[in-house]
Each structure stands twice: as structure tokens, then as C-alpha cells.
N, C-alpha and C positions, 0 to 999 in steps of 0.2 A: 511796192513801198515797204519799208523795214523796219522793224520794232523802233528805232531810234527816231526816224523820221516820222512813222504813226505816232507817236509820243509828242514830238514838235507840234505836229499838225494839232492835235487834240488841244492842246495846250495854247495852241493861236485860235482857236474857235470859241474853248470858254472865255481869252480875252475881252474880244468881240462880243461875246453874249453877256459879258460882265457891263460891256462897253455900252448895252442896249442897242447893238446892232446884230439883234437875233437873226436876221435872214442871211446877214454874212455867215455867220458863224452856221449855220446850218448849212448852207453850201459847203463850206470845209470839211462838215462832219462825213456830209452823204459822199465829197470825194475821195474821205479816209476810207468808210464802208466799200464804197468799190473798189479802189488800190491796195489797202493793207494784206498781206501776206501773213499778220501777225493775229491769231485767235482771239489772244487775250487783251488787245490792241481794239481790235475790234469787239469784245463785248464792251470795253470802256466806252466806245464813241455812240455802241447803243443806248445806254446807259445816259448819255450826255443829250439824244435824242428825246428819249423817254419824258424825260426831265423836262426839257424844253416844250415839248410838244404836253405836257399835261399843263404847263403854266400857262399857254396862249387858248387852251381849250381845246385843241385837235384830240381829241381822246381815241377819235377809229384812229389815226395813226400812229398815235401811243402805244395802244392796243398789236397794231402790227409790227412796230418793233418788239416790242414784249415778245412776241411768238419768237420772231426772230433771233431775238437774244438768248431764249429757251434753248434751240434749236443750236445756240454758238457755246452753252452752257456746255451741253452735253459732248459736245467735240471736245470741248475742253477739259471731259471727265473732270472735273472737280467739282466735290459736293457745295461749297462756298458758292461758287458762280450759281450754281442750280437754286441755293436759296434764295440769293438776291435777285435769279431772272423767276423767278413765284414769286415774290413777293412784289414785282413789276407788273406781272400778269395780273396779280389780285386787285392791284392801286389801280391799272385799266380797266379792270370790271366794276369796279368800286364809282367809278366817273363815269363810264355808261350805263350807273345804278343797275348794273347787272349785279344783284346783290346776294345771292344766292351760288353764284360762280365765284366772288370774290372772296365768301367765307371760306368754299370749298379750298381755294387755292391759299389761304389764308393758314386751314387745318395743315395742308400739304407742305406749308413751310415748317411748321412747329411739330412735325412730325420728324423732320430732318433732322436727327440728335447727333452730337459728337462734331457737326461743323466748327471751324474755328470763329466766324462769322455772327453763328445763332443767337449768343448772349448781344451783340452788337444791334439785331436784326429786330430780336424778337419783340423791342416795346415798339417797334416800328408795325412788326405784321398785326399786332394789340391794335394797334391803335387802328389799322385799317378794316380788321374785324369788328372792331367798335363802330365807326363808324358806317360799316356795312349794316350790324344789325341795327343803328338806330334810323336807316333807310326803310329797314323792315316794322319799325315800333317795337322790334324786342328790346323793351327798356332793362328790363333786370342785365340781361347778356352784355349787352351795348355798353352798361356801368361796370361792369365783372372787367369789360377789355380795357376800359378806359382806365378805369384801375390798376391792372397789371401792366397799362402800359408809361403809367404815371413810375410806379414801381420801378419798374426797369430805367427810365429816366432818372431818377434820384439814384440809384445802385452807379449808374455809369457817368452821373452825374454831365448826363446829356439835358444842356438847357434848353435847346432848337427843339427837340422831341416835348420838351414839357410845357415850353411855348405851345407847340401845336397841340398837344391834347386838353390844354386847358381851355383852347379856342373850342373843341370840340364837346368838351363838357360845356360850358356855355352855351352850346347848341344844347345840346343834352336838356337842360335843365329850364331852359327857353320855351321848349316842348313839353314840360308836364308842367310848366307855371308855377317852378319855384323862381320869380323874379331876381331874389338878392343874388341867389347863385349863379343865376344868368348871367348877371352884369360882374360876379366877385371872380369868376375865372377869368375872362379877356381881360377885365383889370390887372389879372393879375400875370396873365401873358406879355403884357404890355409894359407892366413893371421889369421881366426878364428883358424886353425887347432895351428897355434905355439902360436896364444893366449891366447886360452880354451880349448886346447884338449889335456894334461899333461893326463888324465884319461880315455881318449878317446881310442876307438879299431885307430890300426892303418892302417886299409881301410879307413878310411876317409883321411888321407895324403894321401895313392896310389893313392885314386878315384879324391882328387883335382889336383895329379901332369900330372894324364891321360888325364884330360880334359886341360889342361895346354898345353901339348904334340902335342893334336889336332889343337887346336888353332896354335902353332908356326910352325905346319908342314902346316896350311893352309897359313900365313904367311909369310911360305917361309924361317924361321928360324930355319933349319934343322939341326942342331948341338943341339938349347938349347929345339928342338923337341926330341934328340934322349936322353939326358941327363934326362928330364923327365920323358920319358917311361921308360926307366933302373930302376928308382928309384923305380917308379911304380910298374912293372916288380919284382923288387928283393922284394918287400911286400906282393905282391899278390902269390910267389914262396913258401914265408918264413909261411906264415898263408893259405898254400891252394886253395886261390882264385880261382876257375876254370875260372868262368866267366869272370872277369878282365884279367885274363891267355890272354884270348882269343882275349879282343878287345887289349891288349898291344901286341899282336904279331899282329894282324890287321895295328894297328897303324905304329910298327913297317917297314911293309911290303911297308905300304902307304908312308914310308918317302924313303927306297930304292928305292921305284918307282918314286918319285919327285926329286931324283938323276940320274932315268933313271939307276940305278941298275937293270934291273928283274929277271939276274937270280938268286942273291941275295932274291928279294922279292916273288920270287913264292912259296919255301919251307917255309915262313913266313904265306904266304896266306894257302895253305897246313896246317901246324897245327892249323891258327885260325880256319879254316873250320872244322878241325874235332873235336875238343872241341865246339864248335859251336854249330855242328849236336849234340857233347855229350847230351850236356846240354838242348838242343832244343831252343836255342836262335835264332826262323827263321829271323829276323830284322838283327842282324849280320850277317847271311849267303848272303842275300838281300848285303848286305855293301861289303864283303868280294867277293863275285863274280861279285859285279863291277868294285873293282879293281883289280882283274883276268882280265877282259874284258880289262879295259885300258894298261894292261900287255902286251896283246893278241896286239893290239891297237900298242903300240909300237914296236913292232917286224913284224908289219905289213902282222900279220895271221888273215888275219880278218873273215874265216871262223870257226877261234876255238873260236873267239870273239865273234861270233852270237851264237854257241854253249851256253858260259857261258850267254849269254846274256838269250836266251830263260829259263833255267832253275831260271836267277834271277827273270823274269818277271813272272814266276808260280807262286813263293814265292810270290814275290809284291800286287800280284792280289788276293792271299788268306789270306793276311794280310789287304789288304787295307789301304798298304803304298803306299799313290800318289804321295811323291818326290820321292821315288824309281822308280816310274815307269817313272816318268817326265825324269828323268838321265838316264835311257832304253831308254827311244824315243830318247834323245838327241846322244845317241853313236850311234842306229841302222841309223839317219840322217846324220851319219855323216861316217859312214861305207857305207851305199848305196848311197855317193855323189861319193864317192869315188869308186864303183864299176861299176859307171855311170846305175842303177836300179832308173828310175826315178819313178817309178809305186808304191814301196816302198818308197821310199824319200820319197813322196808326201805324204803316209798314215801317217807316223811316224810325220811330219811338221804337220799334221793335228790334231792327237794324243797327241802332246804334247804341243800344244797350248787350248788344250780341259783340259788337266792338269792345265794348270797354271790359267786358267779362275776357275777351279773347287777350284783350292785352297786359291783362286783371291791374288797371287803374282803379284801384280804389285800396283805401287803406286795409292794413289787415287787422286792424287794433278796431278801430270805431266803426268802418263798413260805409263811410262815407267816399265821393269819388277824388280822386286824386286826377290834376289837369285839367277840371271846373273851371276853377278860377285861382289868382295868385294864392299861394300856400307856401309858410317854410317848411320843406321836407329835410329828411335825413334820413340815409343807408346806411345799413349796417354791415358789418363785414360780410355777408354771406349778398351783397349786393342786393336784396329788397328795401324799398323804400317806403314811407310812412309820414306820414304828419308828425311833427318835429314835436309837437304839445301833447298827442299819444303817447308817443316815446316818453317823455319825460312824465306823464301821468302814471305810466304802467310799471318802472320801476326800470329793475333787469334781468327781466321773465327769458330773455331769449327772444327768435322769431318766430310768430307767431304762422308764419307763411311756410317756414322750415316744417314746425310739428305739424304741421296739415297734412305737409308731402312723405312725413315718414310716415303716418298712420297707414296701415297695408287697408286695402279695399274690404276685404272681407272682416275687419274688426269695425268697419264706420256702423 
């Protein structure tokens, strides 16, 4: 097959895949990959692979093209293609919350200087760095990426890219329970989506209505919570989504339970879990069996509760999610107050203040914890975050987190 012909073919496969008849179009792809004669032909149909194979959730076969594509980079000696197949490799370690490979390979692209590519790439590999460390709970780093990749977004005046990281701050901020800010990004991804997104897949509305969802279910606005997820929900049903399937039935699940629903919410938790485990999304299942625990929690079984709780905390521990684990100490404290087990209370009290030290939630102006409970926060350029009423009390001292870290050891 010949560059002209590989060309054609590519281009009858995205139709089909535009067409939502993705298993067509992946047939085409895989018999360009084995016919084309053409390199560069062939990293584009990996690439087309990639793509496809992370929006249906296959992520091990994502993953193996990635390699592959690496492997077509290099034939191709061209520095460009090598950026874009790392920064492929990173977005697959990234979904098999291999989070620690995906930085690495993440550093590995932004080290690549001088491509014609990088300026195009790099609020992309930002953004999957970010999202990497907010797998890990480095929240300072996670905000520094989201940041720079917000940055590069508005420089190239890439709306798709600031869609997505705004969905991603939203998570962000979802997580330390600054509420307005949870709901004020997908809001406002969602405003790009009806401004610029006529041409757009429409996973980018699901993905801003989802995050949307979160936020109103945290809240407390459980109607314009469940209204979201639907919408979500029927995009992610209509185009395949597995992934999205899963955190929308998550979510789902989460808003029955903040209704005090559960028997409602438990066959909700039930199918995210097992498209979850499909997909190998371990971070969801981590999610998803916390809110089993809080199930458990209200029906006051609190030995099935420890149950779910131990299996989430295996996950937690081989991810090296520290706010998962931090929400594991915080129920097991709160189940062994309650079983009057003061021997465990005490370790769990001790454990999860060894958490929040480790992730240093808590402000650096007042010394109170920060992801308690809802708070408006605000970061400052040097990416540390703070109680939004400190800040405005303390004037404009600078960070106070900053002069800590330059004090040398031997003057404290």
C-alpha cells in the first residue's frame, strides 16, 4: 500500500469513526498498519488507534500502540514524531494510573527542545502531568501543570485544550473542597463547548456536564446534579464511552447516596465497579469503594464497611493516592469510635494526620486544614493554596510556604 492510498484509507476510517461506527473504522486502521509501505502513514493510523482505543477505555491496547508508535518514531528519525509518540506513551500510563511512568515520560517530552511541534504539544503534556500528579495528591504540582497548561492554551489560543483542563481543574478543586471552583471551571468549559465546539466530538460536552454533575452533587444540588449526569450519560451511551459510562454511573450512585437512597445506589456502584475493573481504571475503583463504605456506613454494617474499606486501601497504597487513603483513615476513625476499638481509633487518628502533613493540606497563613470541609481557596503564582479570607486578612506579605522553603536547615 502507498502513501496515496494509506492516505485514502486513513481518511475512510476517521469517516466511519466520525460516523460512530468505530469497529469499521478500526478494521481499516489495523489493515493500513499491516499493508502500508509508508512510515509516516503509518505513525498517523497509530495515532488514529490511540485515540480511538483511549475513548472506548482499552487503555492496555492504547498502551501497545503507543510502544509501537515509539518504535515507528524512531525509524522516522524525526524529533517531532518522538514528541508526539511520548507524549502518547505518557496519556497511556496516565489511564492505567500508572502515574509515576506518565510524569516520567511526560518530563521526557519537555526535555525535547528545538522540535517544531513542542510549543503545539506542550500545554498538552501540562496538562497530562497535571493530571498525573493530581492521581498522586501532589496538589501544589498538579496546579503549577494545570496552569502552564491553561497558559499555553490561551498563547495558541487552543480552545479544545482549555476545555479540557478546565474539566480538569474542576476535578482539582472538587478534591480539596473548594466547591464554587469545582462547579465555575466545567461551567466554564462548557461555555467554550456552545461557543467553539460546532465541530467538536461531542465528549467534550459529556465530559463538561460530568464535572458540572460533581460539583452540584457536592453542593448539595441534587436535582441540577442528576440533570447533568443524564445528559452526560446519554453521550457517553450514544458514542460508547466506556470510561465516562462508569464515572457517570459513579456519580450517579453518589447523588442516591446523598439522598440516603442506598438501595437505589448500590447496583449504581455495582456497574461503575465493574466497567471500572473492565477498563482497569484502579483510581475509580479507589472512588467507587468509598462510596460502598459510606453505603455500608449508613445502614450501619460497619463490618462490610471495613470490608470494602480494606480492599480500597490495597488499591490506594499501589497507586499512591494519599487523599484516598487520607478518606480510608478518616471512615476506619470513624467506624472504630463507634465500635469503642480505641487501639485502632488511635492508629487511623495518627495515620491520617501523617496524610495530611504529607500532602501539607492545611493552610500556611492560619494552620487550619485545608479539604475539611467546603472552603474558597486561592493560589498564588508560585502555585500554593490558602484560605481565600487569610489571603485577604494578611495583605501582600508574599508566601508564606515559599519563605519556609528558602530558610536553609541550619538557620531554623
Amino acid at each position: 500500500m502507498g502513501q496515496d492510498q494509506t492516505k485514502q484509507q486513513i481518511e475512510k476510517g476517521l469517516h466511519l469513526y466520525q460516523s460512530n461506527q468505530t469497529e469499521k473504522a478500526l478494521r481499516v486502521w489495523m489493515r493500513v498498519l499491516e499493508k502500508s509501505a509508508d512510515p509516516a502513514g503509518r505513525f498517523r493510523v497509530l495515532g488514529c488507534l490511540i485515540t480511538a482505543h483511549a475513548e472506548m477505555g482499552r487503555y492496555k491496547e492504547m498502551l501497545k500502540f503507543a510502544v509501537v508508535q515509539i518504535d515507528t518514531a524512531r525509524e522516522l528519525e524525526d524529533p517531532d514524531y518522538l514528541t508526539e509518540s511520548y507524549l502518547n506513551l505518557a496519556r497511556s500510563n496516565e489511564k492505567l494510573c500508572e502515574f509515576q511512568k506518565a510524569i516520567s515520560y511526560c518530563k521526557t517530552c519537555l526535555n525535547m527542545q528545538g522540535t517544531t511541534v513542542s510549543p503545539q504539544l506542550n500545554g498538552q503534556v501540562s496538562l497530562s502531568m497535571g493530571n498525573a500528579f493530581l492521581g498522586l495528591s501532589t496538589f501544589q504540582k498538579a496546579l503549577e501543570c494545570f496552569e502552564k497548561a491553561l497558559r499555553y492554551a490561551h498563547n495558541n489560543d487552543d480552545k479544545m485544550l482549555e476545555c479540557r483542563v478546565c474539566c480538569s481543574l474542576g476535578s482539582f478543586y472538587a478534591q480539596i473542597k473548594d466547591y464554587e471552583k469545582a462547579l465555575f471551571f466545567p461551567c466554564k468549559a462548557a461555555e467554550l463547548v456552545n461557543d467553539y465546539g460546532k465541530g467538536w466530538s461531542l465528549k467534550y460536552r459529556a465530559m463538561s456536564q460530568y464535572h458540572m454533575a460533581v460539583a452540584y452533587r457536592k453542593l448539595g444540588r441534587l436535582a441540577d446534579a442528576m440533570d447533568c449526569c443524564e445528559e452526560s450519560m446519554k453521550i457517553a451511551l450514544q458514542h460508547g464511552d466506556r470510561p465516562l459510562q462508569a464515572l457517570c454511573l459513579l456519580c450517579f450512585a453518589d447523588i442516591h447516596r446523598s439522598r440516603k437512597d442506598v438501595q437505589t445506589a448500590f447496583p449504581r456502584y455495582e456497574s461503575s465497579l465493574s466497567i471500572m475493573t473492565e477498563i482497569g481504571n484502579r483510581l475509580g475503583l479507589v472512588q467507587v469503594l468509598l462510596g460502598v463504605t459510606k453505603c455500608w456506613m449508613i445502614r450501619k454494617e460497619l463490618d462490610k464497611a471495613l470490608e470494602s474499606i480494606e480492599k480500597a486501601q490495597e488499591l490506594a497504597e499501589g497507586l499512591g493516592n494519599k487523599l484516598g487513603l487520607l478518606k480510608l483513615h478518616c471512615l476506619c476513625e470513624r467506624i472504630y469510635r463507634t465500635k469503642g476499638q480505641q487501639e485502632e481509633l488511635r492508629d487511623h487518628v495518627v495515620k491520617f494526620h501523617e496524610c495530611v502533613e504529607e500532602m501539607e493540606l492545611y493552610c500556611g497563613m492560619c494552620g487550619e486544614s485545608i479539604g475539611e470541609k467546603n472552603n474558597q481557596l486561592q493560589a498564588l503564582p508560585c502555585s500554593h493554596f490558602f484560605h481565600l479570607k487569610c489571603l485577604q486578612s494578611d495583605g501582600s506579605r508574599g508566601c508564606p510556604n515559599c519563605r519556609r522553603l528558602s530558610v536553609k536547615p541550619g538557620y531554623v
